[in-house]
C-alpha positions in Angstrom: 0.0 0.0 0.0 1.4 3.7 -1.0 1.0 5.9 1.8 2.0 9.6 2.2 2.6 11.5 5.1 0.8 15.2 5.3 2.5 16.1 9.1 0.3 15.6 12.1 -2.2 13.3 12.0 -3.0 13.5 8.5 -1.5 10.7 5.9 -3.2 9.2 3.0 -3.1 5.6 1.6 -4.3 4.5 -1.8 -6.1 1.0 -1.7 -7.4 -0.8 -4.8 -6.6 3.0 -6.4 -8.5 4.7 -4.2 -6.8 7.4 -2.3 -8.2 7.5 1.4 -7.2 10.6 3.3 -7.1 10.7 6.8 -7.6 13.6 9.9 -6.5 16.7 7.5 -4.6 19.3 9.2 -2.2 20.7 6.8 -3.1 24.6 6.0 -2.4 25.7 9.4 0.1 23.2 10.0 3.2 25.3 10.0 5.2 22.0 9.5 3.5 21.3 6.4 3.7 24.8 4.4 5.1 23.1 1.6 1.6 20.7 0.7 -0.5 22.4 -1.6 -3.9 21.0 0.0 -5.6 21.9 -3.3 -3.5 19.0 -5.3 -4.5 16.4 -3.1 -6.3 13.7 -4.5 -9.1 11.9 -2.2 -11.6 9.5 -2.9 -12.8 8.9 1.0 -11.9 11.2 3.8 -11.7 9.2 7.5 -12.2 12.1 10.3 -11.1 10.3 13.5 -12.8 12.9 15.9 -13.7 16.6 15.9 -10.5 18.7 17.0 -9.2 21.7 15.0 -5.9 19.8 14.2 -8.1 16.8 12.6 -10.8 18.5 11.0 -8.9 21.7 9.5 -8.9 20.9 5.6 -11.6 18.2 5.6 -14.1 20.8 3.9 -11.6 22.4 1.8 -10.8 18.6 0.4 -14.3 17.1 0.1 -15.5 20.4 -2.1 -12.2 19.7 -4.3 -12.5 16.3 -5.2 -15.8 15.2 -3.8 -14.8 13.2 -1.2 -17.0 10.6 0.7 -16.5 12.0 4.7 -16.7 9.3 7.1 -16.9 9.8 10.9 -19.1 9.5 13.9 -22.7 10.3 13.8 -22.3 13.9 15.1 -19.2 14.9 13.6 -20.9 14.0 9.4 -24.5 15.6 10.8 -22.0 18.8 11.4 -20.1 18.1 7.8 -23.8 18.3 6.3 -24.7 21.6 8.5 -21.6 23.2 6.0 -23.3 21.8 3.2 -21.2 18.7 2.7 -23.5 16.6 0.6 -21.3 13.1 0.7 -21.4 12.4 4.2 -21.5 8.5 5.7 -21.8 7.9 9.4 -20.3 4.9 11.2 -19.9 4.5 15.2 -17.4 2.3 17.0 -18.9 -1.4 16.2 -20.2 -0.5 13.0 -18.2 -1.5 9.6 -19.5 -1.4 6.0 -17.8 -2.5 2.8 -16.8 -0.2 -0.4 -15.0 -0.2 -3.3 -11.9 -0.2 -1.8 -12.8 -2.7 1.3 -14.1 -3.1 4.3 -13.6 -1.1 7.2 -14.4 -1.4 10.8 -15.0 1.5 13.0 -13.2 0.7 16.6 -13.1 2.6 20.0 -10.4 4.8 20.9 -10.1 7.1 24.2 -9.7 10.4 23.4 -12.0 13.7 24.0 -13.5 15.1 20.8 -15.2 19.2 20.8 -15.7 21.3 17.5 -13.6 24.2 17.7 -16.5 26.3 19.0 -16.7 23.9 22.0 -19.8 22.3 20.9 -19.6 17.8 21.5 -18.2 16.5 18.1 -19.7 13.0 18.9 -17.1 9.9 19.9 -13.9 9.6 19.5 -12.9 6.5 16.9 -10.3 4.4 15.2 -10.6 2.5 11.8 -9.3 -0.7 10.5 -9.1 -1.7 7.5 -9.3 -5.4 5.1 -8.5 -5.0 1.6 -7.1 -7.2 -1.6 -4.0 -4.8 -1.0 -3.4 -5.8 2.8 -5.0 -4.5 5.9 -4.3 -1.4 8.8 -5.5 -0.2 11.6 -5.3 3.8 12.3 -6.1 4.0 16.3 -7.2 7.8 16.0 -5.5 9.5 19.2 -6.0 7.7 21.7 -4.5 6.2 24.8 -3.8 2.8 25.2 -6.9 0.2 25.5 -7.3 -3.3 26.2 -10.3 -3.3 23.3 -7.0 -3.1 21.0 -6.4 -6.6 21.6 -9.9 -7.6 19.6 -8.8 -6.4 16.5 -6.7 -9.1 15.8 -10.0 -11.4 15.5 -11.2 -9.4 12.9 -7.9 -8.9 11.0 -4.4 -9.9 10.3 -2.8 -6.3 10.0 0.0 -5.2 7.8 0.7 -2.5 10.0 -0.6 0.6 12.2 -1.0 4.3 12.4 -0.4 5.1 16.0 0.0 8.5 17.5 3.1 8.4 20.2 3.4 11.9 21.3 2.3 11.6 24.7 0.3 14.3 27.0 -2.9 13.8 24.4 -2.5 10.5 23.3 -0.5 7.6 24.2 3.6 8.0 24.4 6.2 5.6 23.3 6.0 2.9 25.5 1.8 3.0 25.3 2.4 2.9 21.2 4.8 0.2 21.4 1.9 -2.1 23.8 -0.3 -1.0 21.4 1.6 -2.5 18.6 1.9 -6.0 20.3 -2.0 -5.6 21.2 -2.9 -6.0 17.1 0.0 -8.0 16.3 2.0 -5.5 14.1 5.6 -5.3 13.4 5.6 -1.9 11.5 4.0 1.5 12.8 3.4 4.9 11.1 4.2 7.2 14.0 1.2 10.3 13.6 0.7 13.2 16.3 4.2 14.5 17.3 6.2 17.1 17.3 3.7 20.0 15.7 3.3 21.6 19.2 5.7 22.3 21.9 3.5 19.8 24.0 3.7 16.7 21.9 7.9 17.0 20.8 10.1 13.5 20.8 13.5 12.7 20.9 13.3 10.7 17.3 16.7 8.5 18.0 15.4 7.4 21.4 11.4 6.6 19.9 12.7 4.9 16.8 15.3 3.1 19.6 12.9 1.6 21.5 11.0 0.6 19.1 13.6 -1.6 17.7 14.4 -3.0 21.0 10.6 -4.2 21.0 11.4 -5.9 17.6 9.2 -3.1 15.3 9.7 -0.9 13.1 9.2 2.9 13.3 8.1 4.8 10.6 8.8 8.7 11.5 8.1 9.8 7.8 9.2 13.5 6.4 6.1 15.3 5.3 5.3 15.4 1.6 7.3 11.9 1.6 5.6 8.3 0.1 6.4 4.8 1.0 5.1 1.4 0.5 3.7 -0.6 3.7 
């Protein structure tokens, strides 16, 4: 699977050439000022939850290229509210199958307020089967035993984890988290854009090899294949 990193949260992957985006943040993302959001291609956009630095670019991408937005209940009855007319719900439990796969909306731990204050619904993860392998992006959240379920619903390829700590889970949460659903390779997300959430990179990509996986901490703007 090709997947590209947009800094943040946000990444993209392109299964069964469709191009799923994921938690956009990149206009006011100072890290990212070299993305032009405008050239991004997206077939499905996957909101996780409904803070600023996950929602920023999701209408500004849907009205590009038409996007199907996906989230909780709340958060696509808001999208619609701003005259997004391809909205689909799904709630944690719920999955549904597409042209692309199937995915599986999963629990994740996390607060989740429009930027107004206002509830933006529950906080959620995705996993993912397709012809073209399977992942699981936790959303930010901290660590869960629920994670260990997923692993009965699908052999992953590997994850999409958030190891920033404060907001989400750290390094050592992540690395749990990566035993939990059975992967050996992680797309590190939510780090290093606020004071808050900064790493040491040698020491996080250290420990994860002393666990036996592999850390992705990608440049932004860069592709690889998982």
């Amino acid at each position: 699977m090709k997947v590209t990193y947009y800094g943040h949260s946000c990444f993209s992957v392109v299964i069964q050439n469709k191009h799923l985006v994921f938690d956009p943040y990149i206009s006011a993302n100072q890290f990212a000022s070299d993305i032009d959001v405008d050239q991004i291609k997206a077939d499905y956009i996957f909101v996780s939850h409904a803070h600023f630095d996950h929602i920023g670019d999701v209408e500004r991408i849907a009205n590009n290229t038409g996007a199907v937005v996906i989230s909780n209940w709340e958060l696509t009855d808001y999208f619609k509210r701003e005259d997004l007319k391809n909205v689909r719900p799904i709630n944690p439990g719920g999955q549904f199958t597409a042209d692309f796969g199937t995915v599986k909306c999963v629990s994740s731990i996390h607060s989740s307020s429009l930027p107004d204050g206002t509830y933006g619904g529950i906080a959620c993860g995705f996993v993912f089967k397709s012809a073209d392998g399977n992942f699981y992006f936790s959303g930010d959240t901290g660590l869960t035993m629920d994670m260990q379920l997923i692993t009965r619903w699908a052999k992953l390829d590997f994850a999409v984890l958030p190891i920033g700590d404060v907001l989400t889970m750290g390094i050592q949460e992540a690395i749990e988290a990566s035993r939990f659903v059975g992967v050996n390779k992680v797309l590190a997300v939510h780090y290093d854009t606020f004071a808050s959430i900064r790493i040491d990179r040698q020491k996080a990509v250290a420990e994860f090899e002393a666990a036996g996986i592999e850390l992705f901490l990608m440049e932004i703007g860069s592709t690889i294949e998982l």
